[in-house]
N, C-alpha and C positions, 0 to 999 in steps of 0.2 A: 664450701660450708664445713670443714673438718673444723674440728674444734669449736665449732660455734654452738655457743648455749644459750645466748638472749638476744634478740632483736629488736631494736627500736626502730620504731618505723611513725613516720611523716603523716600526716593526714592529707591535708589539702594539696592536688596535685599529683598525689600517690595512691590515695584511697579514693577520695573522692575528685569526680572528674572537676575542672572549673571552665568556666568561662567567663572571664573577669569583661570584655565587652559588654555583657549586658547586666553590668552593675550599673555601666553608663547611659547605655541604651534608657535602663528602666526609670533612671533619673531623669530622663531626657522625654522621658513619657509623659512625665509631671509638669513637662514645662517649663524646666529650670534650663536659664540661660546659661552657654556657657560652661555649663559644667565637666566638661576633659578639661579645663583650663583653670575651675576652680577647686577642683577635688585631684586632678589626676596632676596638673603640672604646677601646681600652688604648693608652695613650700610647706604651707600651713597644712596643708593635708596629710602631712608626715609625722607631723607631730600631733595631731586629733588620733588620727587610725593606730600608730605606734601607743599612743596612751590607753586606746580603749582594748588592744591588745595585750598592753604589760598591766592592764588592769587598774592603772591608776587613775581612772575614772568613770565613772556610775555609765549604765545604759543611756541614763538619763541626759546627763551630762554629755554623752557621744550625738543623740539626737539632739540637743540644743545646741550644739556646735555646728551640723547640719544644716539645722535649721537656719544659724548665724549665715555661715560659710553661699547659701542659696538664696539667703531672703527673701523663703518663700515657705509660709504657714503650713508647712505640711505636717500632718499628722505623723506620730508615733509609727500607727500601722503602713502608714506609707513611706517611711526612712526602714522600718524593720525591710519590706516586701522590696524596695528596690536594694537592701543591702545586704540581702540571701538572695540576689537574680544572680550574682557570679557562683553559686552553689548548683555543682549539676549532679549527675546523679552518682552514684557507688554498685556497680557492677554486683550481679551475681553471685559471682565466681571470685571475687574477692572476698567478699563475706565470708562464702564457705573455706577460702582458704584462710581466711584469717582464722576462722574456728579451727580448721584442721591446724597450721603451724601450733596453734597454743596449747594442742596435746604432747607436742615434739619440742617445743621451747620458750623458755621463757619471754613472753610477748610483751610488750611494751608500746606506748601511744605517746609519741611527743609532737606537739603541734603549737606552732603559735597562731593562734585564735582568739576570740573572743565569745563572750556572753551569749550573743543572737545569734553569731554562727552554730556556736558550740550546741544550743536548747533546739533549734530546729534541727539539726544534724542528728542527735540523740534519739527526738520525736519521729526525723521521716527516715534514715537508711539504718538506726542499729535498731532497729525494731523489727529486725527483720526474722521472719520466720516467728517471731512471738521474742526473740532477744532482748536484750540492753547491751546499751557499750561496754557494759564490764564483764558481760560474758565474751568478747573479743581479745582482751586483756589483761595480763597480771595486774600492769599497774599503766593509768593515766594519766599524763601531764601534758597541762593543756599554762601556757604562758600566761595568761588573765587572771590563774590562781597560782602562778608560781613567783607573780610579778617578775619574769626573767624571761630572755627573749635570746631565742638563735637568731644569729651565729656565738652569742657570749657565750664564752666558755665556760662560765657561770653556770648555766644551766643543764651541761651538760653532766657538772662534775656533781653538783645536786643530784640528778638520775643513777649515777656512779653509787654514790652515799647511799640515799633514798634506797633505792631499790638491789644494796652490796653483791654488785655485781664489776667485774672485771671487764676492761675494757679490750683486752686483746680475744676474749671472749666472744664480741659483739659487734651484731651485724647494724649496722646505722643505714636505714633505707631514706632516702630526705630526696626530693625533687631539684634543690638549689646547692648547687655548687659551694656555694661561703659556708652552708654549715656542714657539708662534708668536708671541707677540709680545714675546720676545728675539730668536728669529730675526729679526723686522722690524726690531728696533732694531738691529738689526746690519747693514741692506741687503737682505739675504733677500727673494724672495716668497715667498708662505705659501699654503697652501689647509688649513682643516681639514675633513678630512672628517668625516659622519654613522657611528654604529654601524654596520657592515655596511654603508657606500656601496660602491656601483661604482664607482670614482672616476677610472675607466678614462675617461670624456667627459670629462677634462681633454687627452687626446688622442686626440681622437674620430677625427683627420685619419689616423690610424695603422690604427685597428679593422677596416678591409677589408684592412689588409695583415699580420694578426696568425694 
């Protein structure tokens, strides 16, 4: 960590735990046939979820795609509720370390997500303690309102600008492999963590004062 004075760190996978099976599971509650075949191995699926990710299309528009893709009348609240079931929970001990790093460094939140992740996410783990997400970090970026998406190097070099910070500077925390290594190719260090790591003994030197 010598030299290191801001970190950008990953949400989904990192902070928050997932379990992307029972996005399917809960689809599959509703009685939609079919569905690992037509959401998970459908071509079309990549370009619905990529879109409502980069933002180029309404909530709205995400559920009535959905809705297309299953053809099956399901309500709003029931595409929201099966499509926050891969959101699990956000540790303790992350929170508080996320508070404590952002006395010591410049903190940073990059994540590609979307609208319904991002609003329930906000409502049920950075509430914590009586929080908001922006008491966790200097600055937020979340791809739905950046229209740009990792691994594009595009969005990285926006956070560079954005937030005039140096990249041999910074620590890039990311779960997926492809955008650590834009982030490297751009000067970045990288750590990918494991499912569910503690990834807190990256600043172990801190944890007796957390």
């Amino acid at each position: 960590m010598e030299g290191i004075k801001n970190l950008v760190i990953d949400f989904g996978g990192v902070i928050i735990n997932l379990t992307r099976n029972r996005c399917i599971e809960a689809f599959e509650s509703l009685g939609v046939a079919n569905i690992r075949e037509q959401i998970v191995n459908n071509y079309q699926h990549k370009d619905l979820f990529m879109k409502i990710e980069l933002g180029s299309i309404t909530v709205a528009e995400f559920r009535d795609g959905i809705r297309h893709l299953t053809k099956q009348p399901l309500t709003d609240e029931q595409i929201d509720a099966a499509w926050i079931a891969m959101l699990d929970d956000v540790p303790d001990y992350k929170l508080d370390l996320l508070l404590g790093l952002r006395k010591r460094y410049n903190t940073m939140l990059l994540s590609n997500t979307n609208e319904i992740h991002w609003d329930w996410s906000e409502k049920t783990c950075f509430s914590y303690k009586g929080h908001h997400a922006s008491d966790f970090f200097n600055h937020i970026y979340l791809s739905y309102r950046l229209h740009l998406l990792k691994p594009d190097a595009e969005i990285f070099e926006y956070v560079l600008q954005d937030a005039n910070i140096r990249p041999e500077e910074t620590l890039f925390i990311d779960d997926a492999i492809p955008n650590c290594r834009t982030a490297e190719s751009l000067g970045f260090h990288t750590y990918t963590p494991q499912p569910r790591e503690d990834w807190s003994h990256l600043f172990g030197f801190m944890n007796h004062e957390l």
